[in-house]
N, C-alpha and C positions, 0 to 999 in steps of 0.2 A: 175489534177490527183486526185483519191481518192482512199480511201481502199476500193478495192472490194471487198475482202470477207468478214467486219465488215458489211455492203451494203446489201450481200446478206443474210446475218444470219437475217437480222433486216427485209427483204423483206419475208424471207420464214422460218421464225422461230416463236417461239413462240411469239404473239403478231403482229403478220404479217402484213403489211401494204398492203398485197395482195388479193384480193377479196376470199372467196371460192370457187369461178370456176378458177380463175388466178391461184390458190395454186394446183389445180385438175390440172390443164394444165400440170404444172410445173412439178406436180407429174409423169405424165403422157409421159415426157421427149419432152413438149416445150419449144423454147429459151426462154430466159428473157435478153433482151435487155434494160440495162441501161447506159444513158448518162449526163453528165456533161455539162451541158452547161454554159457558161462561157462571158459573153458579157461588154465589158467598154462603160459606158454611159455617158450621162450628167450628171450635178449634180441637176435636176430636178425631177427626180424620185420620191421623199419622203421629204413630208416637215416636216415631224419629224427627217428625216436623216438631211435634210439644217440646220435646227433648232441645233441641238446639235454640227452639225460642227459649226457652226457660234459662237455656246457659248462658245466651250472648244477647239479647234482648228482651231481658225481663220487663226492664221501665219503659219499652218503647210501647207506642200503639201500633196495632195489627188489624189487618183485614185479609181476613181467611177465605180463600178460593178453590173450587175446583174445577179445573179447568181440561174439558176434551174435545179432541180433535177430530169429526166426522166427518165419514163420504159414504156415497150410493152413490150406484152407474146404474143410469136407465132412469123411468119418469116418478114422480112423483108414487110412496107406495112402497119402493123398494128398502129393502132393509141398510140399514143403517152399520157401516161397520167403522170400530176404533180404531184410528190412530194414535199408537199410543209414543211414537218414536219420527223424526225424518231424518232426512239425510243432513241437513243443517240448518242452525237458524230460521227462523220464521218470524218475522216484526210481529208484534199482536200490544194493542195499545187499547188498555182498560180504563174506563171512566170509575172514577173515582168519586167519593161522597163529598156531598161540599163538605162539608164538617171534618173533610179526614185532609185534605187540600191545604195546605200550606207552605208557601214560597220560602220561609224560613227553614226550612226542614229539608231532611236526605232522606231518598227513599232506594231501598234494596230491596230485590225480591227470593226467598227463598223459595226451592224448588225439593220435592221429596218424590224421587222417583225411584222405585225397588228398593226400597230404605236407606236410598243415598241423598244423602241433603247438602242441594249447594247454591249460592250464595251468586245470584244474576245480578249483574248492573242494568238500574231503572233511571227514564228519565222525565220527570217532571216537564208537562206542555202548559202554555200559559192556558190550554180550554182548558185544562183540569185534566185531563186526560195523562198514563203516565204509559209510557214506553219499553220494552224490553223485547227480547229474544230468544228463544228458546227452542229445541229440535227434541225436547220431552213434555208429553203433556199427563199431567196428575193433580196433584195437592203445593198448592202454592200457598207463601205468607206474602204478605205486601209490609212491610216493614218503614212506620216514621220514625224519624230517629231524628236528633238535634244535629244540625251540620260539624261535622268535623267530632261526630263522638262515636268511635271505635269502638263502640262495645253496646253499642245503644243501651247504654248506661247502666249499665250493668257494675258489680264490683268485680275486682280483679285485675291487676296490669295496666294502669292507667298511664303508664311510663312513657317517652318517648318512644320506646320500639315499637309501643302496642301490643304487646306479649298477650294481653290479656283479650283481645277481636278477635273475630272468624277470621282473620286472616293473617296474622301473625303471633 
């Protein structure tokens, strides 16, 4: 799921990620067709995604994504083109497995986009469903982790500062 209308402000507003004939179409009362696509993969995809799992959440559990942002102008048929960036934020909330679903747990979502890997705040829904935001779309991890463990559990830096997390 995502927020369509943040989507379509950011498609057809100022700063438009849509071509000048795309924006003329639009004008002109063609659809805009946009899609979520949503796919669990290996954890092969990105060895800067491997790479940071393996540093900072070794003992967590993982659920590997890939995740692209689509649109066509015009009817059904027309080609499909990637979104691979927007202008900010976009809500998009992923159902989750039951089996990966637990209220005891913190979940973070790691994002790898142009071999840059960072580290989104996720929020756990009571449907199961979890939360987050993001204005890149690529190779996601979904990261459980034990509440309040900074390194999902990993060795290294267990200390109050947390020296040893993605984050300090």
């Amino acid at each position: 799921e995502v927020d369509v209308d943040s989507l379509f402000d950011q498609l057809t507003g100022s700063g438009s990620i849509l071509s000048a004939a795309e924006q003329s179409a639009v004008g002109d009362g063609e659809n805009i067709t946009i899609t979520l696509d949503v796919n669990a993969v290996d954890n092969t995809q990105s060895t800067a995604l491997a790479n940071e799992v393996s540093k900072s959440y070794a003992d967590s559990e993982l659920q590997y994504l890939d995740i692209d942002l689509l649109y066509h102008v015009g009817f059904d048929g027309a080609a499909d083109k990637n979104i691979t960036e927007t202008n900010s934020d976009v809500k998009i909330s992923v159902g989750l497995d039951d089996g990966f679903v637990d209220s005891d747990s913190e979940y973070v979502i790691l994002r790898e986009h142009n071999g840059v890997v960072e580290e989104l705040t996720a929020t756990l829904n009571a449907d199961g469903t979890l939360d987050f935001g993001t204005d890149k779309f690529s190779s996601y991890v979904i990261v459980k982790k034990a509440k309040n463990d900074q390194d999902g559990g990993s060795s290294g830096g267990s200390g109050p500062s947390g020296d040893g997390g993605p984050n300090g």
